[in-house]
Steps between C-alpha positions, in 0.01 A plus 500: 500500500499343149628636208610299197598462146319474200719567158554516180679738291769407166313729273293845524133293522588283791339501784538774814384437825559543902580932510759613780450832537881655671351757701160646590568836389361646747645851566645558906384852520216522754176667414489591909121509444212272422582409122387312222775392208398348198785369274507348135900423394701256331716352756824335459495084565596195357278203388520172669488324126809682431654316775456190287615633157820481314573880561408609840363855499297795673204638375270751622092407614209776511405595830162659657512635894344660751609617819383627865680711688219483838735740706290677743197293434623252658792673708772344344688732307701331238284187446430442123320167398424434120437240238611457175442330167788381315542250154238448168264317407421241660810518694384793762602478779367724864748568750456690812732699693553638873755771574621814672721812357590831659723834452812444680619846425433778268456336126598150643236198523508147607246230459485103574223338288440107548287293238406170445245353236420119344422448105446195260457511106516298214628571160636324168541141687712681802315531861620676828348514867713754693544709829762778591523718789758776503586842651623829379702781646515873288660822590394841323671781425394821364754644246334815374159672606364809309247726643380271747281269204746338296779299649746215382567173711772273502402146664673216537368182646600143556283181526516123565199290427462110599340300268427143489362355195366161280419440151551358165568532186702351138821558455752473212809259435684708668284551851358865417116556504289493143123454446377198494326365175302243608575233254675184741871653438482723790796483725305627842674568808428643903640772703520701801667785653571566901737797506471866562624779266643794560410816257590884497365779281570875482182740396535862448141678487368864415218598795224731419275653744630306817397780773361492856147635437289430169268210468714445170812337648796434236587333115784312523657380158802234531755344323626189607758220525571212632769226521479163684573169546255209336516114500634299201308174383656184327277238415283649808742482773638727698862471579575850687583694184417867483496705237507877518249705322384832391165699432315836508189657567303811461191581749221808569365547841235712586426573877205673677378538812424723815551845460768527794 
């Protein structure tokens, strides 16, 4: 797995490049039937340019999904597989995912979701090649449910993603990223990154619809946010410093699916 740095940053038009997304915001509650989510959301993450810049920082990316829940199709209750689409521009990046979640008691869910994607882009003089492979536990909870259609969730969720990453980019007097201006004065430098990161976000969501029969199975509207750990560049190396960051997200799913 490869993941890297690219950078820039020391004023508002710098570059931003390499999104790390801190969860999947994917919700834990079961469908318990063949179901079909779609998802558009701002999710919260930090950039891997930031890592590079004089003020290290989080930053939320836009995020499209879609998710599977097979269940009897393919007797496996539980199962949900998905992709997702994650970053701008020209920095988009597709990441798949593999998981299982379940009721554990009335109101309570659990889910493990695993992911793992590659990605490469190229801005303002800065380039990164990357990889990161991570996994995500969530657990559920249903604070308030009126007349069976609307409800309110409380889910929290923890994740730790590996990434490994190469790249380059100018830098500064002072080691942080900038753009580079092309004109022989360019101070250019390399990096990488080999570390995990650990990241946990809270999400409280109003449910509409989810039932046991309908073809029309829920809307679920989310707040998010997120707090983590990210790497800190000088001069592109590495030297095991974390910094801790923050970020927040909104997302809309809409699910469908068999009608029981």
């Amino acid at each position: 797995m490869k993941l890297v740095l690219a950078a820039v940053l020391a004023c508002a038009a710098c570059t931003t490049l390499g999104p790390m997304p801190a969860t999947t915001a994917i919700s834990a509650v079961p469908a318990g039937r063949p179901s079909l989510s779609m998802q558009g959301a701002i999710v919260p993450a930090f950039y891997l340019s930031d890592s590079a810049a004089q003020h290290t920082q989080g930053q939320p990316t836009d995020q499209l999904a879609i998710l599977l829940e097979p269940d009897r199709l393919l007797g496996m209750p539980g199962l949900v597989v998905g992709i997702r689409n994650f970053g701008q521009a020209t920095d988009s990046v597709f990441e798949p995912y593999l998981g299982y979640r379940a009721h554990v008691s009335d109101g309570v869910s659990l889910a493990a979701i695993g992911y793992g994607t590659a990605a490469s882009a190229s801005h303002g003089g800065a380039t990164y090649s990357a990889a990161r492979l991570g996994a995500e536990l969530a657990a559920d909870v249903r604070l308030l449910e009126v007349g069976g259609w609307v409800s309110v969730h409380w889910q929290v969720s923890g994740a730790l993603t590996h990434l490994e990453a190469t790249g380059s980019y100018c830098v500064d007097p002072e080691g942080a990223g900038i753009d580079c201006v092309n004109d022989g004065t360019d101070t250019r430098v390399s990096g990488n990154i080999d570390s995990a990161f650990p990241s946990g976000t809270v999400q409280l969501s109003l449910d509409i619809g989810h039932r046991p029969t309908g073809i029309f199975h829920d809307v679920r509207l989310a707040l998010l946010a997120s707090a983590g750990n990210m790497p800190v560049l000088s001069f592109g190396r590495d030297e095991g410093t974390r910094a801790t960051y923050t970020s927040w997200g909104l997302s809309l799913e809409f699910g469908l699916g068999a009608d029981r």
